[in-house]
C-alpha positions in Angstrom: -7.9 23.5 9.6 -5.5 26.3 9.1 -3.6 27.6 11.7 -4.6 31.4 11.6 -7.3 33.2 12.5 -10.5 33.4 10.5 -11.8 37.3 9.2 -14.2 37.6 12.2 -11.5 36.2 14.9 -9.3 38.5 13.1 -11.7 41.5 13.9 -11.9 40.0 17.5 -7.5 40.5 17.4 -7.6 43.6 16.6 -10.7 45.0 18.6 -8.3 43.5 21.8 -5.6 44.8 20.5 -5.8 48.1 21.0 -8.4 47.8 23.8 -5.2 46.2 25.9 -3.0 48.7 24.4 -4.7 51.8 25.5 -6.7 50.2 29.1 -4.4 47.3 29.8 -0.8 48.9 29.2 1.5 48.5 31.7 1.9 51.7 33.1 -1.4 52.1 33.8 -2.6 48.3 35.7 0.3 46.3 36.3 3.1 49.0 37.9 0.2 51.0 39.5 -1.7 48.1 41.0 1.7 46.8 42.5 2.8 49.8 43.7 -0.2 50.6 46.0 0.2 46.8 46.9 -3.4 46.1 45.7 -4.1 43.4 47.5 -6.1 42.0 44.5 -3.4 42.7 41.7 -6.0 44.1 39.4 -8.6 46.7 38.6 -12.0 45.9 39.0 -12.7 49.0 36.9 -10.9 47.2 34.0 -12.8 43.9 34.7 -16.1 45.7 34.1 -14.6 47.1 30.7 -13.7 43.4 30.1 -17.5 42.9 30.3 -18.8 45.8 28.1 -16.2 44.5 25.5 -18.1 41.2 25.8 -14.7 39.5 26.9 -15.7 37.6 29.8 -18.9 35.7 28.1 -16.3 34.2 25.2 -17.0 30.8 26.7 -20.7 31.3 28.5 -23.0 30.0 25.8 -25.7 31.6 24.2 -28.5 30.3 26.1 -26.8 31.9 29.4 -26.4 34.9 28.4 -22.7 34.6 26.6 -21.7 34.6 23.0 -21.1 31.2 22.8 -17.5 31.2 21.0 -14.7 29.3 21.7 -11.2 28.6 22.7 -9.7 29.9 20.0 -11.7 33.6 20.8 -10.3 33.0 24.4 -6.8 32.5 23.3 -6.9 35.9 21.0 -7.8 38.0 24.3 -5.2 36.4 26.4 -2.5 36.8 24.0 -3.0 40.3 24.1 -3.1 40.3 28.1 -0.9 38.3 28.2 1.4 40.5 25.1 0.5 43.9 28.0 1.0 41.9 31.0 -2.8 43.4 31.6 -3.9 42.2 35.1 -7.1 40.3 35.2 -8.8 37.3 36.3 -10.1 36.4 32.8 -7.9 33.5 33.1 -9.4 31.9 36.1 -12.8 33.4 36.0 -13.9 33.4 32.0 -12.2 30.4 30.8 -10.9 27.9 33.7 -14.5 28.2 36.2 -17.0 29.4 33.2 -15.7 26.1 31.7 -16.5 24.3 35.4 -20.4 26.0 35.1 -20.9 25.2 31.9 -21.7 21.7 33.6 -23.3 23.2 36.9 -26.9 23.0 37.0 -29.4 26.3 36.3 -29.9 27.2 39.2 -25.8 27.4 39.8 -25.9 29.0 36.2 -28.7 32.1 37.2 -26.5 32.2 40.9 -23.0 33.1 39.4 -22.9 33.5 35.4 -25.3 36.9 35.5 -22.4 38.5 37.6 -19.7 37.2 35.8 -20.9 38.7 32.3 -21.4 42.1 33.7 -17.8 42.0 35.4 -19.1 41.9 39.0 -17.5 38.7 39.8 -14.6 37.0 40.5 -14.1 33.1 40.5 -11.1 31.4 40.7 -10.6 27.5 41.1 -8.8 25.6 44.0 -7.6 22.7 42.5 -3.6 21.5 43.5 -2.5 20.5 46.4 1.0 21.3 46.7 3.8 23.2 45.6 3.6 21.4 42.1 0.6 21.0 39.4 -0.7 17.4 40.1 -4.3 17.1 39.9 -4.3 13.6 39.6 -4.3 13.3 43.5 -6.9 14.9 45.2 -6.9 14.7 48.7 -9.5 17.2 49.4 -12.4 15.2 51.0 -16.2 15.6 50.7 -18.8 13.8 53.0 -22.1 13.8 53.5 -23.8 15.2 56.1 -27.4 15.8 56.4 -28.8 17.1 53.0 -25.1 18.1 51.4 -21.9 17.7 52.1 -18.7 18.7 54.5 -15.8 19.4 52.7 -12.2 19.1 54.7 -8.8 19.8 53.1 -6.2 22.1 51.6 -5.4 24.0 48.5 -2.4 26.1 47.2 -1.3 28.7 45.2 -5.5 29.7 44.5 -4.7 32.4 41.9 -7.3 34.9 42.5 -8.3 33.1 45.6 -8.7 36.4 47.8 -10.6 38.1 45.3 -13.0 35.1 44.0 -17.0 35.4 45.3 -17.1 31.8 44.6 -14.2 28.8 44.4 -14.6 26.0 42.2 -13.2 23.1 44.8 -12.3 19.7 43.1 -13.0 17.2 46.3 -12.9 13.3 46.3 -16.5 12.0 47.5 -15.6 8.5 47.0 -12.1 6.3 46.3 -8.3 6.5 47.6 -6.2 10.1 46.9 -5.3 8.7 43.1 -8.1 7.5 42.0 -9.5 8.7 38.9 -12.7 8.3 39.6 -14.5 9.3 42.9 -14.1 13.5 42.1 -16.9 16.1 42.9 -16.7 19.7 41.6 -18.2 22.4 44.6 -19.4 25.7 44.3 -18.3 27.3 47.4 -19.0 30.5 48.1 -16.3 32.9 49.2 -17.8 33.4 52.8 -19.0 29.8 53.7 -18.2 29.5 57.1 -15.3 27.2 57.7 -13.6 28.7 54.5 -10.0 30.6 55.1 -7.3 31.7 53.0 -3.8 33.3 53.4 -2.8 35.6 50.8 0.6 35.2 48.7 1.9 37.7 46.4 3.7 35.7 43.6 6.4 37.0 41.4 4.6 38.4 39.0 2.8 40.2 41.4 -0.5 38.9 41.2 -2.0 37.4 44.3 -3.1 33.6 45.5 -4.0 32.4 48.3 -3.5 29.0 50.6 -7.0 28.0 51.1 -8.3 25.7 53.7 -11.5 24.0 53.8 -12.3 23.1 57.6 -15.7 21.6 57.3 -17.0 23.7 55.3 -20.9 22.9 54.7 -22.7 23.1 51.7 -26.2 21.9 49.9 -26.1 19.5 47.5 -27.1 22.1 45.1 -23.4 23.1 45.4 -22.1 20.5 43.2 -21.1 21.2 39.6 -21.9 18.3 36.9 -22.5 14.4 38.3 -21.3 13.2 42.2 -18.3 11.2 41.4 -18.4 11.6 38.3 -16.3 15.2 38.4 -13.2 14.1 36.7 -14.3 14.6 33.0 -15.3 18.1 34.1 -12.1 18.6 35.9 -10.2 17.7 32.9 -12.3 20.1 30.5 -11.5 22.6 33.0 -7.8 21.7 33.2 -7.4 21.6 29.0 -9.4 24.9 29.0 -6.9 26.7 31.4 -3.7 25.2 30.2 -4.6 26.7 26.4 -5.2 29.9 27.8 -2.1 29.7 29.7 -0.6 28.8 26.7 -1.7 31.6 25.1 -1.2 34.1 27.5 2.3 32.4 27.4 2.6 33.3 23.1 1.6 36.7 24.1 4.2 37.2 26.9 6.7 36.4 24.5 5.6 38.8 21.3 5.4 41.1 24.1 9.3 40.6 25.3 10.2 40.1 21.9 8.7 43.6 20.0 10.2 45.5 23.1 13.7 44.1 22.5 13.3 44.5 18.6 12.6 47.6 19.3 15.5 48.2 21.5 17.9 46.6 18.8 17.0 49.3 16.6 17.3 51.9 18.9 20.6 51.3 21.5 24.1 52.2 19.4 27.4 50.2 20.7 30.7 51.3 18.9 29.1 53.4 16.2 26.6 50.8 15.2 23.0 50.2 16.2 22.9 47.2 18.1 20.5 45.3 15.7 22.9 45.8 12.7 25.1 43.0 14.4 24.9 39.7 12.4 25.3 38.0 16.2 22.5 39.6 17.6 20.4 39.3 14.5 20.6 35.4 14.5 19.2 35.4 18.0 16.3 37.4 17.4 15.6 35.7 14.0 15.5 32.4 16.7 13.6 33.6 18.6 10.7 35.3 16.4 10.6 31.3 15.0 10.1 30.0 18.3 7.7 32.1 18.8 5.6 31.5 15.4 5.5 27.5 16.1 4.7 27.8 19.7 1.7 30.5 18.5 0.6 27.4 15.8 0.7 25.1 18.3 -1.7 26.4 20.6 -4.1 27.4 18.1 -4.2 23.9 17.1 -4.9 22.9 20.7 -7.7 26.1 21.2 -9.3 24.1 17.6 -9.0 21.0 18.8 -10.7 21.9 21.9 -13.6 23.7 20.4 -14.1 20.3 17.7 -13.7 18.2 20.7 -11.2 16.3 19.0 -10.0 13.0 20.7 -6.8 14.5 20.0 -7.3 17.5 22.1 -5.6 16.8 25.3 -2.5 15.5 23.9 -2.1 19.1 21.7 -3.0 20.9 24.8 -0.1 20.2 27.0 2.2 20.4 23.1 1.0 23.9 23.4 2.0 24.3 27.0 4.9 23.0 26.9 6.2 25.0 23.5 4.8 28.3 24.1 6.8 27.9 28.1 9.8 27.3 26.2 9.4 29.8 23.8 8.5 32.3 26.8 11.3 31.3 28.7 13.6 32.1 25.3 11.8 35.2 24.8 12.2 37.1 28.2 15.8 35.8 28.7 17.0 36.8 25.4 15.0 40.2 26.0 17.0 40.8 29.2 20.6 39.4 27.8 20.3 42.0 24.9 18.9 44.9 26.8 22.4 44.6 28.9 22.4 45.8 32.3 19.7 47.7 32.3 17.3 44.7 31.8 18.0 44.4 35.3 16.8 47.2 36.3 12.7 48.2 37.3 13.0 51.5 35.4 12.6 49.0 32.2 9.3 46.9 31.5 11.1 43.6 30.4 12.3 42.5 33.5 8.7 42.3 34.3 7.7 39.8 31.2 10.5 37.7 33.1 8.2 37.6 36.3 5.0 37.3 34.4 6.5 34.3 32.8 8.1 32.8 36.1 4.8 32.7 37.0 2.7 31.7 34.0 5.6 28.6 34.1 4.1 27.2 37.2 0.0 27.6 36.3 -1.4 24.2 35.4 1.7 22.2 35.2 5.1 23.3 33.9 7.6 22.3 30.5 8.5 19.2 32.5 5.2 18.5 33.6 3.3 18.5 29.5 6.3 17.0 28.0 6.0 13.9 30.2 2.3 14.1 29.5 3.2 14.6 26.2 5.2 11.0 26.1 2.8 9.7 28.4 -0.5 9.9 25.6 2.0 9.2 23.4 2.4 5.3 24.8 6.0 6.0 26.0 
């Protein structure tokens, strides 16, 4: 399959593209939400434009309501969040817990999807357990008691935590801490008694939270896809937000990378514009590369995903992995060539720095897919 878009996702590019332009810029969500400290980190009023765009249905299906696309659709709106450093929880609500109900049962379905495709809900999933991305231990437990179950445990870094009507809590119901096997997927809701969380702003300023889950009771209604039997739904969950981060990662780094063109052709040193040096030219020439093989590689991952390709998971973390390099080049070129004033908050591209910091750490790091990478690989 070719690794561009096809005439309708193209339409679907451009439609965001300008809608995340005009409503998402910087100016007007990111630096005003974190100047008020917002202790949510986005605009609900922009959510609900999300939902008359049709954004956050991308990956509902048809029969609930959605427009049953795919990945790939995903991927083309978070680029351009991701390309405006728009704040949203499109990320963890319409891709990482709409994949985690896409296995929930209808009644969880006609309890939380109606409110996510009119952009009156929130979700976020609580899935590590530690400072690092290692969802192969879950500690989290889940016992039963009466007709449902008790869960008791911790989570960190809950990105949109605070803000989420209902948490998508991977427990272990049977097993030892790494075990495969033995995982249960929750619906909890947000005020389920036992349920508390301490907000953290992270760098980017967005806002998680450090949940804990002290015997918090819920129906066995609550539980999303099979009782111990969790783990494939956890994983489609995990490949689903890893390619959008990827993506949003791509789009970090056209973002970073337009504004320092830009700049190049703009900022004079000794006479010269700054971009007419052969030095500097070489760098950016780099860079756009970079950024054009980590773009193919994560829509080959987003394909993958939607042809559920065996292949699949080993491309996702190739994705992650190249577009957080490539992100990592991008806003640290961006700042090196902007000079001292890339230092500065008066200029947006020390702020594609912090968005990346952050987008770094969401669903395992470079290190953490290129050992996968090896890993599937047989090394």
């Amino acid at each position: 399959m070719p690794l561009y878009h096809t005439e309708d996702q193209a339409m679907l590019a451009d439609s965001a593209r300008g809608f995340m332009a005009e409503e998402g810029a910087i100016a007007k969500q990111l630096r005003h939400f974190r100047d008020i400290d917002c202790q949510d980190g986005f605009g609900h009023a922009l959510w609900q434009q999300f939902a008359e765009m049709g954004f956050t249905g991308i990956l509902v299906s048809e029969a609930d309501g959605g427009l049953g696309m795919g990945h790939v659709e995903a991927g083309i709106v978070l680029e351009e969040i991701g390309r405006n450093l728009t704040p949203s929880p499109f990320l963890t609500s319409a891709v990482a817990a709409a994949t985690a109900l896409g296995a929930a049962n209808a009644e969880l379905k006609a309890r939380y999807l109606p409110g996510l495709l009119a952009g009156d809900s929130v979700f976020a999933v609580a899935i590590d357990e530690g400072a690092k991305h290692r969802p192969e231990r879950i500690r989290t437990r889940a016992e039963r008691a009466g007709n449902g179950f008790k869960l008791s445990g911790t989570k960190d870094f809950v990105v949109h935590g605070g803000s989420a009507d209902m948490l998508v809590v991977a427990a272990r119901t049977a097993g030892g801490d790494d075990d495969a096997d033995g995982i249960t997927l929750f619906a909890v809701p947000r005020d389920s008694a036992g349920l508390s969380q301490d907000k953290v702003r992270l760098v980017d300023s967005s806002m998680a939270t450090h949940l804990t889950l002290d015997g918090v009771q819920l129906d066995a209604d609550a539980v999303i896809g099979e009782l111990d039997g969790g783990r494939a739904v956890l994983n489609r969950v995990l490949a689903a937000a890893r390619a959008g981060a990827a993506a949003e990662s791509v789009g970090v780094a056209q973002g970073a990378f337009d504004m320092t063109a830009t700049y190049l052709k703009q900022r004079k040193q000794f006479g010269k514009l700054i971009g007419e040096f052969q030095a500097l030219q070489h760098r950016a020439a780099h860079l756009y590369s970079e950024i054009e093989i980590a773009r193919a590689a994560t829509i080959k991952a987003q394909q993958l995903l939607d042809g559920e390709s065996e292949h699949a998971d080993l491309m996702v973390s190739v994705a992650k992995a190249k577009a957080g390099k490539a992100a990592s080049l991008a806003v640290k070129e961006g700042v090196q060539m902007h000079g001292g004033i890339g230092m500065t908050d008066e200029y947006d591209i020390g702020l594609y720095m912090k968005r990346d910091r952050a987008l770094a750490e969401f669903m395992g790091d470079v290190y953490y897919h290129a050992d996968r990478v090896a890993k599937l690989s047989g090394y």
